[in-house]
C-alpha positions, 0 to 999 in steps of 0.5 A: 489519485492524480497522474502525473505531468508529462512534457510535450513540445507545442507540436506534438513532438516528443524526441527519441534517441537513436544509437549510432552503432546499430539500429535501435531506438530508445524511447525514454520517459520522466520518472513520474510518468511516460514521456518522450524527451524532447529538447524544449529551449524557452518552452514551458510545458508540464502535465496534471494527472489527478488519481483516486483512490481509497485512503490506506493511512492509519493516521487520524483525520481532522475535519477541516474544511475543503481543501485547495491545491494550486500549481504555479507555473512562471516562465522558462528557462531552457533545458537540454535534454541530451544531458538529462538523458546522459544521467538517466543512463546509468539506470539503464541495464548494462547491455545498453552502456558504453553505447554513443547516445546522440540526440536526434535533433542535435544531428547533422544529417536530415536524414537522422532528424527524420529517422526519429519520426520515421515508423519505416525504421521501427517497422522493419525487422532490423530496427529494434525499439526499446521502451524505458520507463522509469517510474516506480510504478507499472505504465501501459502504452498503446491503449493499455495494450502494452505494460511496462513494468517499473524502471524497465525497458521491454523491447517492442518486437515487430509484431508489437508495432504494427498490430498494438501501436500502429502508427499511433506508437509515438501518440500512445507512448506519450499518452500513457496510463496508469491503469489498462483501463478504470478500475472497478470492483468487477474488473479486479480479475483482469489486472495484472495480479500481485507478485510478493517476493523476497526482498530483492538488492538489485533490479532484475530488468529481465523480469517482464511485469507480464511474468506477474500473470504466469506466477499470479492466479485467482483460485477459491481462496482469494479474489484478486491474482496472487502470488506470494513467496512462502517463508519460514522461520528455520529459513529466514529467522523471526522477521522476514522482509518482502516488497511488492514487486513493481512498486517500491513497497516494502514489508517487514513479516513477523509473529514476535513482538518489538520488545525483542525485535525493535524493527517491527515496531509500527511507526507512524509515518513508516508508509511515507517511506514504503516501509509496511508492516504485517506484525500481530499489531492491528495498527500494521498493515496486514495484522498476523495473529496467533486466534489460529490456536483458538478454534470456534466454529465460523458459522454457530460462532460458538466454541468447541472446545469444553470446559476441564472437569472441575471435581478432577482437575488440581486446585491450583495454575500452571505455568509453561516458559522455557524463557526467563528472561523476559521483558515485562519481569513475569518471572516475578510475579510468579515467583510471587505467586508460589510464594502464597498459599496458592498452588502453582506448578512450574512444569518446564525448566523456567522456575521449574518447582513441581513434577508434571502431574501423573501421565503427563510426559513433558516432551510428547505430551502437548500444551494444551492437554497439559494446562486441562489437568489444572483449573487455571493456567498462567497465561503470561506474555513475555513482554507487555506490548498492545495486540501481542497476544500469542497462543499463552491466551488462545491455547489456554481458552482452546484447552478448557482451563481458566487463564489468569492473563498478564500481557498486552495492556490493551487486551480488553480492547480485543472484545474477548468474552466477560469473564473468560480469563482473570487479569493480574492488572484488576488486583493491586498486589500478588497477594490479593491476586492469590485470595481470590484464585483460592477463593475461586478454586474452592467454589464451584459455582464461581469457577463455573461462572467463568466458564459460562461464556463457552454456552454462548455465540462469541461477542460480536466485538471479537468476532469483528476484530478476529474474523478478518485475520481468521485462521490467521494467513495473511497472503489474500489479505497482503495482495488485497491490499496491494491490490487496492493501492496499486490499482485505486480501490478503497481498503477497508482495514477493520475487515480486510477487504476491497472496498469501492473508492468514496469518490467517483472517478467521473469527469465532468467538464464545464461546457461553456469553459471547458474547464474541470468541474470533476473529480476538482474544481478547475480555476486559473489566476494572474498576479496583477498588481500585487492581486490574484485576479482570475483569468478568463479562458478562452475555449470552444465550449458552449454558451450556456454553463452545464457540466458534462461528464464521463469525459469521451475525448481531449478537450482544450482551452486557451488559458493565455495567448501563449498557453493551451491546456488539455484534459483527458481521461481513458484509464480512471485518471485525469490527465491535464497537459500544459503546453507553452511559454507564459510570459507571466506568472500562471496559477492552476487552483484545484479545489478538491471535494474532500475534507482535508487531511494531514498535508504529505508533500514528499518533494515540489512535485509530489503532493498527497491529500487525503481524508479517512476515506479517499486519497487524492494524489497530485503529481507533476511532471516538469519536462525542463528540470528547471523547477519552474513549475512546484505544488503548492498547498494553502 
């Protein structure tokens, strides 16, 4: 993943704001990334933090060829930061309004300049400093010892300053992370864990991300810290709403299916807009299934339950529903069905043409104790959408009967058994579907020969699609999820679990340009007469090209006379920074070492480019609002 850009003055300086009714300083970031506001006039500076993760689209990859990001960077205009952080107010939790901001480069005194850069007044136990973060997402200070959770302010007591900062606060605020440190498959238990929680209508600022550890808690049934908010049907209704908390990711829950319930529906680019999804659908994120009503035994792959008595059970179906209104006309072709010489027995009020076979009590007998008094049960869905296939199939299957299967058009796909249920789509009318039920039920050996299937490991097809979301929770697998995205690990979706990212996080300089090798290939241009000719750099490097990697401290060039860029790398992100005035226009060229995918531009600041595998994102933060600084995709 890229970070993103952050401003600087060419000295270093960032500027605070400081209250002038009480002693408080305020610390405020742009909204991609930490940063101190500082009031640049004619001042060009803007930093590139490049991110990796694993891919968690659903989308097809093309193949293409490799992909190249470029960032483009003219001359400045002023900006005023005084104005900007005005606006920026109205975000800030309504203790701190109504309160006179003054910029302290706009005030009169020295003695007020110098207070900004003082740590005398952030040390002393009258002073409180206050930390704003913005961003959508968790931003750590002080050597990844301090977390800010998103758009929040936390206080930095005393004890804060002076034993995590030190006297490198202002330095370490400018140099925040995304991560307290790389992350890695081993080191997953050290981070903050995963809070999912209703879904919430106003921003609870009182809520430190720290609380995240209190709630969130690895045990035996799941590896990564989680916690998440039980739900219900009686309290919450069909479909239920949750987000991520610290990111703007939101999830939609539901067993049902979108016939019925529309806002379920899997949409293509619903990730673009955090919307995700946990549905039976296996395109959602985090698939629900109703396979809990279907027990196998996880070790001998096999099922336990048997097949019903053939010599006493009735020569004929039956058929459950108390909904006749269903979506895909399954009371037609039931209708159908009892109108042939086929029996079928209707037992509940839908349809209902026969009483329940002896010793059977409609309201305390159960389902699948039912459906064992016949050879067939018609296992119909109430409407035809792909995955959604509830317990109408896995009770009949647990029961020991035969299903004849209407529903997910898509259920051969689901590698359930050869000749483990008979599809109403294999026959072109009701009627030819009725001859062969008679025919079957009338032959031992043929029905036996659809129950075969029971004496053998289940289909290595099924067990690869239903062993991840078996018994059926999804809480582990939700926080997994989370997890990966919001920390930078790879997802494998088929198997739901955390998986090392395919890049490397590694970053490799050029020792003789001191330019990026790795996790991008790092280029500048100029437009000279009409051509883009590239610029060479004037570094501290050595004469001979080598790439050194796992970067251990900043390393800077001179791109022009009157621009310097660093790069670092302390968190699993690299971070480029920008600093100066070009009087001409500049190009960054990063060639990215993956194939490319779809091109996600969310805005001129914001850039996703992705494979099947890995993610690159590349955000940028321009500190003079002027837009003289946007990604560019060729």
């Amino acid at each position: 993943m890229m970070r993103s850009l952050r401003t600087q003055s060419t000295r270093g300086r960032g500027m605070m704001m400081r209250w002038s009714m009480m002693k408080t300083i305020l610390i405020t970031f742009s909204a991609a990334a930490f940063l101190l506001m500082v009031q640049v006039m004619r001042l060009r500076n803007f930093n590139l933090k490049i991110l990796q993760q694993g891919a968690l689209s659903m989308d097809g990859v093309a193949s293409r060829s490799t992909a190249t990001i470029e960032v483009e960077a003219t001359a400045a205009r002023g900006s005023n930061c005084y104005q900007r952080l005005k606006q920026m107010e109205s975000n800030i939790t309504s203790w701190l309004k109504n309160k006179n901001v003054t910029s302290c480069r706009a005030a009169s005194s020295r003695s007020q300049r110098d207070n900004c850069r003082s740590y005398d007044n952030i040390t002393n136990l009258v002073t409180h400093l206050f930390v704003y973060n913005p961003a959508k997402r968790d931003k750590y200070i002080c050597g990844g010892k301090i977390v800010i959770g998103p758009e929040m302010i936390k206080p930095l007591t005393n004890e804060h300053v002076t034993k995590l900062c030190g006297e490198n606060l202002l330095r370490s605020t400018l140099k925040s992370h995304s991560y307290p440190y790389p992350p890695t498959m081993d080191n997953r238990h050290k981070f903050p864990g995963i809070l999912v929680q209703p879904q919430m209508h106003e921003k609870d600022y009182s809520f430190s991300t720290d609380a995240i550890s209190k709630q969130a808690s690895t045990d035996d049934q799941c590896d990564v810290k989680c916690s998440v908010s039980s739900w219900s049907y009686s309290i919450h209704g069909v479909v239920h709403h949750q987000h991520v908390y610290g990111t703007p990711w939101h999830f939609t829950f539901s067993d049902e299916g979108e016939k019925y319930h529309p806002q379920v529906e899997v949409k293509k680019d619903a990730w673009k807009g955090n919307q995700f999804f946990s549905t039976t659908s296996f395109q959602s994120e985090i698939p629900r299934s109703y396979v809990y009503s279907f027990k196998f035994n996880t070790t001998s792959m096999r099922v336990q339950s048997t097949a019903v008595n053939y010599s006493t059970a009735i020569k004929g179906a039956s058929f459950l529903a108390t909904n006749c209104n269903s979506k895909n006309d399954r009371e037609r072709v039931v209708e159908q069905l009892i109108n042939t010489p086929f029996r079928v027995d209707s037992l509940s009020k839908c349809l209902h043409n026969a009483e329940p076979p002896k010793g059977v009590i409609m309201k305390n007998t159960p389902k699948s104790e039912i459906m064992q008094k016949y050879l067939f049960h018609l296992a119909f869905e109430n409407q035809h959408t792909d995955d959604y296939i509830t317990e109408k199939l896995w009770l009949t299957l647990e029961s020991g009967t035969v299903p004849v299967y209407f529903g997910a058009p898509n259920i051969k796909e689901h590698g359930l058994p050869i000749n483990s249920m008979i599809h109403v789509s294999d026959y072109a009318s009701i009627d030819e579907l009725a001859e062969h039920l008679t025919k079957v039920a009338n032959n031992e050996t043929l029905y036996n020969s659809y129950q075969s299937w029971r004496k053998q490991p289940l289909p290595k097809a099924f067990l690869e699609k239903y062993l991840p979301v078996y018994p059926g929770g999804t809480d582990c697998r939700l926080c997994r999820w989370a997890h990966a995205r919001k920390y930078g690990l790879g997802w494998d979706h088929q198997t739901q679990t955390l998986i090392p990212t395919a890049l490397s996080r590694e970053v490799c300089i050029d020792e003789a340009t001191n330019l990026l090798r790795s996790p991008v290939v790092e280029s500048w241009w100029e437009l000279e007469s009409g051509r883009l000719l590239p610029v060479k750099v004037d570094s501290s490097g050595s004469i001979e090209s080598a790439s050194a990697c796992t970067l251990s401290k900043e390393r800077k060039v001179k791109v022009k006379r009157d621009l310097i860029r660093s790069v670092w790398s302390s968190d699993g992100v690299t971070d480029l920074l920008l600093e100066g005035a070009p009087s001409e226009s500049l190009m960054l060229r990063l060639a990215l070492p993956m194939k490319q995918h779809e091109q996600v531009l969310f805005n001129l600041d914001t850039m996703w480019m992705q494979d099947d595998k890995s993610r690159i994102t590349l955000v940028l933060v321009d500190g003079s609002g002027d837009g003289a600084a946007q990604l560019i995709a060729r």
